[in-house]
Structure formats: structure tokens, C-alpha cells
LUMMARRO-425564 format. One record per residue (C-alpha): residue in one letter; x, y, z; residue number from 1. Coordinates in steps of 0.05 Angstrom, whole numbers. Layout:
// residues N
residuo: a; x: X; y: Y; z: Z; num: NUM
...
This chain:
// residues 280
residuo: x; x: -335; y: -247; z: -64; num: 1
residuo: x; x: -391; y: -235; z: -104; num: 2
residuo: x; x: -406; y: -184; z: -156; num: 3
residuo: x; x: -465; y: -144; z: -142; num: 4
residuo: x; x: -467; y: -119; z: -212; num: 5
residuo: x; x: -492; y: -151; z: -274; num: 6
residuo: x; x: -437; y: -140; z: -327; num: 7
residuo: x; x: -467; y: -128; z: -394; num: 8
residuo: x; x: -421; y: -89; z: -451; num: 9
residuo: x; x: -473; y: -32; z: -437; num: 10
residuo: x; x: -446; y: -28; z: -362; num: 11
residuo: x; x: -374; y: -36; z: -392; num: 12
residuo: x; x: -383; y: 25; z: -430; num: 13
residuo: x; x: -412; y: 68; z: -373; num: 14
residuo: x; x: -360; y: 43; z: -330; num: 15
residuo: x; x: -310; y: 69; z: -374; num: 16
residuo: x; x: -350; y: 132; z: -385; num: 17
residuo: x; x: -347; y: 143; z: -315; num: 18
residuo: x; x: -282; y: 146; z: -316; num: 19
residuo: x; x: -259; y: 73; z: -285; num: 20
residuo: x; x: -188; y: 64; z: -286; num: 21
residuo: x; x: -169; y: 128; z: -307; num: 22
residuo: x; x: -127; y: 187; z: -272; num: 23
residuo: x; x: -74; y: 188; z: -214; num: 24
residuo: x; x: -67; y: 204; z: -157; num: 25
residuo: x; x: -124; y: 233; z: -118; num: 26
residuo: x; x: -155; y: 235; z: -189; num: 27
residuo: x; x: -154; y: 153; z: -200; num: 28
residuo: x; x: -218; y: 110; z: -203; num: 29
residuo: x; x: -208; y: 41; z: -196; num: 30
residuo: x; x: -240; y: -5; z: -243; num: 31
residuo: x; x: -274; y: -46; z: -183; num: 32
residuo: x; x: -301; y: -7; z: -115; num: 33
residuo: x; x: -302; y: -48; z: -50; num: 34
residuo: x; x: -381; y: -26; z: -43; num: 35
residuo: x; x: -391; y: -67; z: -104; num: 36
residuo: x; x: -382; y: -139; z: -80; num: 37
residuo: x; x: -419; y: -170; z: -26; num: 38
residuo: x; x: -394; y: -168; z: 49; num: 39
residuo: x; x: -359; y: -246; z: 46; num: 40
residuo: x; x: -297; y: -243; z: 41; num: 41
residuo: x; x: -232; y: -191; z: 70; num: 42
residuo: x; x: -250; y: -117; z: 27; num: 43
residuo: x; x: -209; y: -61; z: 60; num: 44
residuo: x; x: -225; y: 11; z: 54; num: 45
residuo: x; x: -150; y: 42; z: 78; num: 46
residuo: x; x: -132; y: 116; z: 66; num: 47
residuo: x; x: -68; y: 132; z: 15; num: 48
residuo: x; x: -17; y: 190; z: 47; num: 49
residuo: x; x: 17; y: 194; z: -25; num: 50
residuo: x; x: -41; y: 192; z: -65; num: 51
residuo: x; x: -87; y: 229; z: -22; num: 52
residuo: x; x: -153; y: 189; z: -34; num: 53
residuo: x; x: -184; y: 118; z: -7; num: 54
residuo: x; x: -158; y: 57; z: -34; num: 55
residuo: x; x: -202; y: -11; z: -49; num: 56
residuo: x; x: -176; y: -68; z: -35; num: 57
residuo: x; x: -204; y: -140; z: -36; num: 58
residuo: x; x: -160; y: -185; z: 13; num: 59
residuo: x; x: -109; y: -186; z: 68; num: 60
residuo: x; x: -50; y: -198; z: 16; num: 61
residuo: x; x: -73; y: -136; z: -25; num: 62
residuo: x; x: -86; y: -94; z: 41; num: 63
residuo: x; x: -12; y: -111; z: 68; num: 64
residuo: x; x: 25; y: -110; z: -2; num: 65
residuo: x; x: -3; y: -35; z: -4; num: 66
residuo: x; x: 21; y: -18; z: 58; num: 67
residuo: x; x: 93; y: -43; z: 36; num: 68
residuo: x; x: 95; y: -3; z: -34; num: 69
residuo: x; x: 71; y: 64; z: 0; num: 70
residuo: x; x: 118; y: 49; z: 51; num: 71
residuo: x; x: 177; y: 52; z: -12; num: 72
residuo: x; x: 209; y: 114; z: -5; num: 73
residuo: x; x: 219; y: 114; z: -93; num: 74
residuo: x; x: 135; y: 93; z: -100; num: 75
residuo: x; x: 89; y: 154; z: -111; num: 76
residuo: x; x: 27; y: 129; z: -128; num: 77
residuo: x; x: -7; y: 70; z: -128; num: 78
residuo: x; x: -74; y: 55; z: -177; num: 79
residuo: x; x: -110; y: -14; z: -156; num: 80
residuo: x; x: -159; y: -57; z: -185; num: 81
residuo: x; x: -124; y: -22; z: -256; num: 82
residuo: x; x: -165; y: -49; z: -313; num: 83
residuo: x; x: -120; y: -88; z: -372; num: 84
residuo: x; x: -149; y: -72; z: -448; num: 85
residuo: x; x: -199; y: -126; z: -456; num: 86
residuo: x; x: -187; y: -130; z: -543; num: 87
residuo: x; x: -116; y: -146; z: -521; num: 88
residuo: x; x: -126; y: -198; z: -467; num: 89
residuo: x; x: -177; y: -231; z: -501; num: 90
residuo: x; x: -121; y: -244; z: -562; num: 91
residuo: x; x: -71; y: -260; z: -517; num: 92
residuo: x; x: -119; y: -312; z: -496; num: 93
residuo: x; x: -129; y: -341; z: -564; num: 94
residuo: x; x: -53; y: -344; z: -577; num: 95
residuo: x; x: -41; y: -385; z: -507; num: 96
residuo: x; x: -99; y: -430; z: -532; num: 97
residuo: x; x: -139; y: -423; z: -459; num: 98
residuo: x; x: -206; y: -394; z: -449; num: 99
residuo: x; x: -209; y: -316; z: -427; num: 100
residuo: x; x: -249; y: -298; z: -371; num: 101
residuo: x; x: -323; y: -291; z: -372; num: 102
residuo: x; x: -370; y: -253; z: -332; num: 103
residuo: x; x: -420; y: -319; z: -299; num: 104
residuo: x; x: -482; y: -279; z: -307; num: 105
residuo: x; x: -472; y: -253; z: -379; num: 106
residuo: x; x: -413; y: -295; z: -407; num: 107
residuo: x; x: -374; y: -228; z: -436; num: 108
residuo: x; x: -301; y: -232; z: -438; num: 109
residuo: x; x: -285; y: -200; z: -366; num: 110
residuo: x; x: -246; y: -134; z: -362; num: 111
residuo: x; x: -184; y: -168; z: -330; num: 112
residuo: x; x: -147; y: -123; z: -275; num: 113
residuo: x; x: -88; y: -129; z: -242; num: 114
residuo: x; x: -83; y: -111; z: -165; num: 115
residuo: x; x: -35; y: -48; z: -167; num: 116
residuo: x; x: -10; y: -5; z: -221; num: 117
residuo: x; x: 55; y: 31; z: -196; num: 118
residuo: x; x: 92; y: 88; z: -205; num: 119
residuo: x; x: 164; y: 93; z: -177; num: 120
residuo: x; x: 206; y: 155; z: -187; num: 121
residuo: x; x: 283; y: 144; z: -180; num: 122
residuo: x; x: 329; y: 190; z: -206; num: 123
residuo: x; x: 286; y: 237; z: -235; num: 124
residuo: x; x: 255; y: 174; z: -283; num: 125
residuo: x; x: 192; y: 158; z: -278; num: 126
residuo: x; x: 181; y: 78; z: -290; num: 127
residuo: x; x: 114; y: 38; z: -275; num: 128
residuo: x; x: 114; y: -34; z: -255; num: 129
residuo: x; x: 48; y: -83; z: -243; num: 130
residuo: x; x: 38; y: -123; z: -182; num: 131
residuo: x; x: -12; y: -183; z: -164; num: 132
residuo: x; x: -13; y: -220; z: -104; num: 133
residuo: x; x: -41; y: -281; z: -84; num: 134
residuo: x; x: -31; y: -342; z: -29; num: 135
residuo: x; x: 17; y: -390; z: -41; num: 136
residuo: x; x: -46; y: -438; z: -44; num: 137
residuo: x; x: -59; y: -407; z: -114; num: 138
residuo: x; x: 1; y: -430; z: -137; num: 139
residuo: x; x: -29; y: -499; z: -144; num: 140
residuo: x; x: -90; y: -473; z: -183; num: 141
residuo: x; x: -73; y: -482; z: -260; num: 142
residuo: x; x: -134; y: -439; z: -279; num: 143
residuo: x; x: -108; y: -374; z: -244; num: 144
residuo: x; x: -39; y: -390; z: -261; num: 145
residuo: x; x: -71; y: -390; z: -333; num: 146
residuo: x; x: -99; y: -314; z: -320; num: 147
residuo: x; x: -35; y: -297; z: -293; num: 148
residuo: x; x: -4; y: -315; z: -344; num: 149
residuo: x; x: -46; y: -265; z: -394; num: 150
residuo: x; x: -28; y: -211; z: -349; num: 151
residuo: x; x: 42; y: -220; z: -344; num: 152
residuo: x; x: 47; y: -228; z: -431; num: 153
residuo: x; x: -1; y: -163; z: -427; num: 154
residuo: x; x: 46; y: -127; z: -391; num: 155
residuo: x; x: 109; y: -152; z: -425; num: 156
residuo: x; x: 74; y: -125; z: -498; num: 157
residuo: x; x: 72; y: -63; z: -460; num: 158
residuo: x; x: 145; y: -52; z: -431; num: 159
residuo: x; x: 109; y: -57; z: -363; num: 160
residuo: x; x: 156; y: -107; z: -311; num: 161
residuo: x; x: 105; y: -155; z: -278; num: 162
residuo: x; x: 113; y: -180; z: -219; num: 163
residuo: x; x: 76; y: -236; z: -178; num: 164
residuo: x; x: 72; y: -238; z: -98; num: 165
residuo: x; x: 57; y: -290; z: -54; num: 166
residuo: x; x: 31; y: -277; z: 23; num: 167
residuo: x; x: 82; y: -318; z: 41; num: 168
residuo: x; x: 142; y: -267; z: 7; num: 169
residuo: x; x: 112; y: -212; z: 48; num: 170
residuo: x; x: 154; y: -187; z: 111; num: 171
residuo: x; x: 107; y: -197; z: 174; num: 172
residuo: x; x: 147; y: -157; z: 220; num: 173
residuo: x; x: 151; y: -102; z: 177; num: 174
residuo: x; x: 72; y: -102; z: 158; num: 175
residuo: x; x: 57; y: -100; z: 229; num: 176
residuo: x; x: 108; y: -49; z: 244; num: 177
residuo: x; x: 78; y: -3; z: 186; num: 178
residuo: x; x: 4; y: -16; z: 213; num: 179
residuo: x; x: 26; y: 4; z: 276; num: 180
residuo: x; x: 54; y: 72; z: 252; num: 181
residuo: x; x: 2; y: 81; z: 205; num: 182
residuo: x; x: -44; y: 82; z: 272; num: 183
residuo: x; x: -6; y: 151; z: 295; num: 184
residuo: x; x: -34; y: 195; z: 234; num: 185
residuo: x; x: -80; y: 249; z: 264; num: 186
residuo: x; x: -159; y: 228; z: 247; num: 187
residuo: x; x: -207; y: 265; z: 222; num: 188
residuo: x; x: -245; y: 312; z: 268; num: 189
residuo: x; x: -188; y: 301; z: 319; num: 190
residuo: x; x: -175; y: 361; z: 351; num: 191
residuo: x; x: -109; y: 374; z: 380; num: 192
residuo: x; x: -86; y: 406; z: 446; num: 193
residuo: x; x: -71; y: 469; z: 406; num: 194
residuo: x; x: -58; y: 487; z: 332; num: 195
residuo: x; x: -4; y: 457; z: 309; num: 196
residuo: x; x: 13; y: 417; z: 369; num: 197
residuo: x; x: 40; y: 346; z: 344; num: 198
residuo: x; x: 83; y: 392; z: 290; num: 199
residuo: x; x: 110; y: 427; z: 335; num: 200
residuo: x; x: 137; y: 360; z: 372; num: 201
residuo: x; x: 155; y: 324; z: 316; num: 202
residuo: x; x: 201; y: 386; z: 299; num: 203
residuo: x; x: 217; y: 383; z: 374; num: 204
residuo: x; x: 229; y: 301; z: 385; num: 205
residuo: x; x: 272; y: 303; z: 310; num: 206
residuo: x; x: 318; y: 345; z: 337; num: 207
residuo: x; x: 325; y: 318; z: 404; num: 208
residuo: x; x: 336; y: 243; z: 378; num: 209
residuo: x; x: 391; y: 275; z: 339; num: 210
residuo: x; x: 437; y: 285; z: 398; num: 211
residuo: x; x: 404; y: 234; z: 447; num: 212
residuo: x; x: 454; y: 192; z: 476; num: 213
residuo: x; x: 404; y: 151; z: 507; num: 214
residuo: x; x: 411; y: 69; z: 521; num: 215
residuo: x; x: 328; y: 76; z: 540; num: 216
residuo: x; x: 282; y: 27; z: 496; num: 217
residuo: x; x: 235; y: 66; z: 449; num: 218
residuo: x; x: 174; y: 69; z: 503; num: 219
residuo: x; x: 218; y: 86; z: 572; num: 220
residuo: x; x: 250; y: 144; z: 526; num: 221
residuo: x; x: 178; y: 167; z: 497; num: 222
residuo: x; x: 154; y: 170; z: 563; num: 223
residuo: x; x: 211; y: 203; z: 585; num: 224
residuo: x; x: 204; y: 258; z: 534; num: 225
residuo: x; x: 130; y: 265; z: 558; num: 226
residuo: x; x: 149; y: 286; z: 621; num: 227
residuo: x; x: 219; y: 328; z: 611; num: 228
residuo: x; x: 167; y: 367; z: 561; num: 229
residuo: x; x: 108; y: 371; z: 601; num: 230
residuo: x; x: 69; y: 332; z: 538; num: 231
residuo: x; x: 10; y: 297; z: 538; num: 232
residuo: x; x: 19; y: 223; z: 563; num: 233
residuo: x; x: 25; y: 180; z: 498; num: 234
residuo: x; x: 55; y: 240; z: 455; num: 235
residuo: x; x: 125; y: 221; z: 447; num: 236
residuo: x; x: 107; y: 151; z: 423; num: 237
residuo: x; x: 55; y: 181; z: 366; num: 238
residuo: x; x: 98; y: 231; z: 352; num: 239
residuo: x; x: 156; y: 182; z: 337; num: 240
residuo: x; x: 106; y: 137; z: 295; num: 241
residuo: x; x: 99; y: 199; z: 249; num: 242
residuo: x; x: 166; y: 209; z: 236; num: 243
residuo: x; x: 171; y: 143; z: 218; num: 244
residuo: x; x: 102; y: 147; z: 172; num: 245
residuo: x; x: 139; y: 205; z: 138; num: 246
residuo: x; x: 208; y: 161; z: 151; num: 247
residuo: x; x: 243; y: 232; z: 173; num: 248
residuo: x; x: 269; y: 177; z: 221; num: 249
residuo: x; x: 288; y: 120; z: 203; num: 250
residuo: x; x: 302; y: 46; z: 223; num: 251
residuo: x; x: 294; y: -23; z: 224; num: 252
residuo: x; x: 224; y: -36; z: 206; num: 253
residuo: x; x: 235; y: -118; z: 212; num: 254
residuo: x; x: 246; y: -115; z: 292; num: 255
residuo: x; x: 193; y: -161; z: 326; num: 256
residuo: x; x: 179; y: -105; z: 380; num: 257
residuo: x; x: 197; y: -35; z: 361; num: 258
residuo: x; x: 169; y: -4; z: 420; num: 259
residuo: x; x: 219; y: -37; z: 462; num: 260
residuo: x; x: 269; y: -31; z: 421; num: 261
residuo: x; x: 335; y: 5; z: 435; num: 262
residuo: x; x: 331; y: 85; z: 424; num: 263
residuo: x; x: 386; y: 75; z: 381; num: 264
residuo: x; x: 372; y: 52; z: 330; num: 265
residuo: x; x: 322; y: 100; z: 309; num: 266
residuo: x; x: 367; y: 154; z: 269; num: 267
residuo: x; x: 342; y: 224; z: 238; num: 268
residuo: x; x: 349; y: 223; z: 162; num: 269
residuo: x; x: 414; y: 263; z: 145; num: 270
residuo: x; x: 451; y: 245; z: 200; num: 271
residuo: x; x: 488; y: 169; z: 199; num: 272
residuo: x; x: 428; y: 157; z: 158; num: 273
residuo: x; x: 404; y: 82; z: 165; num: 274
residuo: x; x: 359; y: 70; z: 110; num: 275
residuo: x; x: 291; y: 21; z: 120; num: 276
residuo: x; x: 303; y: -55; z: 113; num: 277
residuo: x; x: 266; y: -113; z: 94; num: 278
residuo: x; x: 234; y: -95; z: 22; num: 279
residuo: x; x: 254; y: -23; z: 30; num: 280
């Protein structure tokens, strides 16, 4: 990936008068934007349900470890490409005894970032935690071991756990279980049957799954829903995958094939409540 930009401290400064790594939420401005690299390389454009906003995000690793933390019921928000305080990285640097990052075209210390900034909420207590991911490749590579190593003393000075994540930690069943629910969400400037139409079988579907006693696999009983209801063909399967987004249902999200997986083990929040497994 290469950086269209020419980073002088003059750009560093308008960067951060723009507002770069500051808010949350809908409100947050990542330090890097996708449009500003060149097309080589994996940069992913993906749309945030918690935070509301589109997130930018420079590999495969970073595009599936997002889908996993706003998948965590306790994460609610997420703030990527969040820039570190350059005065402090570039001591922590000195202290280690290695050479901080430079920007090739000017040679300025780099504004280091770290991939996610996150905020988890559990039991009323708001706590942040850092994340970076990389292949297990990297591992081998003593100069970003050395950078990783900055961040995670950074983060330490600030109370902030660290944590580092290989590709090959991340559930694959589970990512492609989440991308395929993720697919259900209605797009923009789709227009439904009628107003309200997939909330009014979501309501309808939750409370039916509640007192199904079904031994169907996911599909047959989707399709069977479509017809009993007189739905649209393909609505009982979308409509499931949004319960799931919203995880008003819940289940195992590590099956291989979820579609043809048993009925039952899909389960309505509040009732014999079976809560989301592999990496919550």
C-alpha cells in the first residue's frame, strides 16, 4: 500500500485540525482513509451497525477482526486506524534503543496507529482496550515486532490492555457465518414490499421460533415459513439473518453450514438463552 500523501509536519497539523482521530461513534475520523492509499493491496470500505458510519480498513485480517468485535455483544464502538501521540512514541523509541518510524518521502517521525480503538461496556463500566492484527508471517519480522512493541509500552503507560491478533487466532467459521448475516441488512434505496414489512416478520418469525418444535434444518423451515405465511420466497431466511445481526436469536456461530443446520439450535434470547460461541 502506498501513501498518496506527502507527510510533512504541516500536513500533520491539518490532519489534526481536521479533526483525525478524534470523536466516537458516528462522530470518529480515522487517522488514515482507505481513499488515501493506492488501489494494491486488500482496503475495505464496510458499514458499522453500532457506530453508524463507514469504517476503513486496510486488509483481510482488519476487515474480519472487525466483523468479530461488532459482533461482541459488550463492544459499542469501534475507532480504527486510531492515531498514538507521536512525542510519546517517539520516546518510547529512544528508551527501547530502536529507530521510530519515518515517513520515506520526508523522514518525520510517523504518527504511529494502532488498527482498532475499543470500547466495551460491561456492567455499566466503560473500559477501552487496543487491538492490532497481523499474519502469523509477521511474527518472523523483527522490525514490526519492534513497532509493536512501542505500541503495546504506549498503551501500557496509558492503562490501555493491548492486545495482538494473528489471522491465524481468528474463527473462520464464525467470520463467514457473520458475513453471511451481515448480507441480510436491508440496502440502501431497497424498497420493501410494504412499510415495515421485514419488521413486521422478524416480530412474526421471533415469536414463532419460540414455540417451534420443528426437527427441519434452518433452510427447509425458512422456506416453510415462506409459504405457511404467504411471504416472499427468500424472506424467512433474511429475516432469520437479522435476528441474528441484532443476535435477538441466538446460536452457534462456529457451525460449518448454518443454513442447514438443525432449527434447534437457533433459540430467542430470553428463553433457554444460548449465548454466541467461539470469541463471543
Amino acid at each position: 500500500m502506498a501513501n498518496r500523501r506527502v507527510m510533512t509536519e504541516e500536513k500533520i497539523r491539518q490532519l489534526q485540525k481536521e479533526g483525525r482521530g478524534k470523536g466516537t461513534l458516528d462522530q470518529y475520523l480515522p487517522w488514515i482513509l482507505a481513499n488515501e492509499f493506492s488501489s494494491k493491496g486488500n482496503t475495505h470500505r464496510i458499514f458499522g451497525h453500532k457506530t453508524g458510519r463507514v469504517h476503513d480498513l486496510f486488509s483481510n485480517v482488519e476487515r474480519n477482526l472487525f466483523m468479530l468485535l461488532e459482533f461482541t455483544p459488550d463492544v459499542i464502538d469501534i475507532r480504527e486506524q486510531y492515531p498514538l501521540t507521536r512525542e510519546d512514541t517517539v520516546s518510547l523509541a529512544a528508551e527501547m534503543g530502536i529507530k521510530h518510524p519515518t515517513y520515506p518521502q520526508t523522514k518525520i517521525p510517523t504518527v504511529m496507529t494502532c488498527d482498532f480503538l475499543v470500547t466495551r461496556l460491561r456492567n455499566d463500566k466503560e473500559t477501552i482496550e487496543a487491538f492490532n492484527c497481523k499474519r502469523a508471517e509477521d511474527a518472523n519480522d523483527l522490525r514490526a515486532i519492534e513497532k509493536l512493541e512501542i505500541q503495546r509500552r504506549y498503551f501500557n503507560g496509558c492503562g490501555i490492555a493491548h492486545h495482538l491478533v494473528f489471522h491465524s487466532m481468528l474463527p473462520e467459521n464464525k467470520i463467514k457465518n457473520i458475513k453471511w448475516i451481515r448480507s441480510a441488512v436491508i440496502k440502501p434505496g431497497e424498497i420493501e414490499p410494504y412499510p415495515n414489512y421485514f419488521k413486521e416478520h422478524c416480530s412474526r418469525f421471533s415469536y414463532e421460533l419460540s414455540r417451534t418444535s420443528s426437527s427441519l434444518s434452518l433452510a427447509a423451515y425458512c422456506q416453510n415459513y415462506d409459504e405457511r405465511t404467504g411471504a416472499q420466497l427468500g424472506t424467512g431466511l433474511r429475516v432469520i439473518r437479522m435476528l441474528l445481526l441484532s443476535q435477538e436469536i441466538v446460536t452457534n456461530m462456529t457451525e460449518p453450514d448454518l443454513p442447514n443446520a438443525p432449527i434447534g439450535i437457533f433459540i430467542r434470547r430470553g428463553r433457554n438463552e444460548l449465548r454466541s460461541v467461539g470469541g463471543n
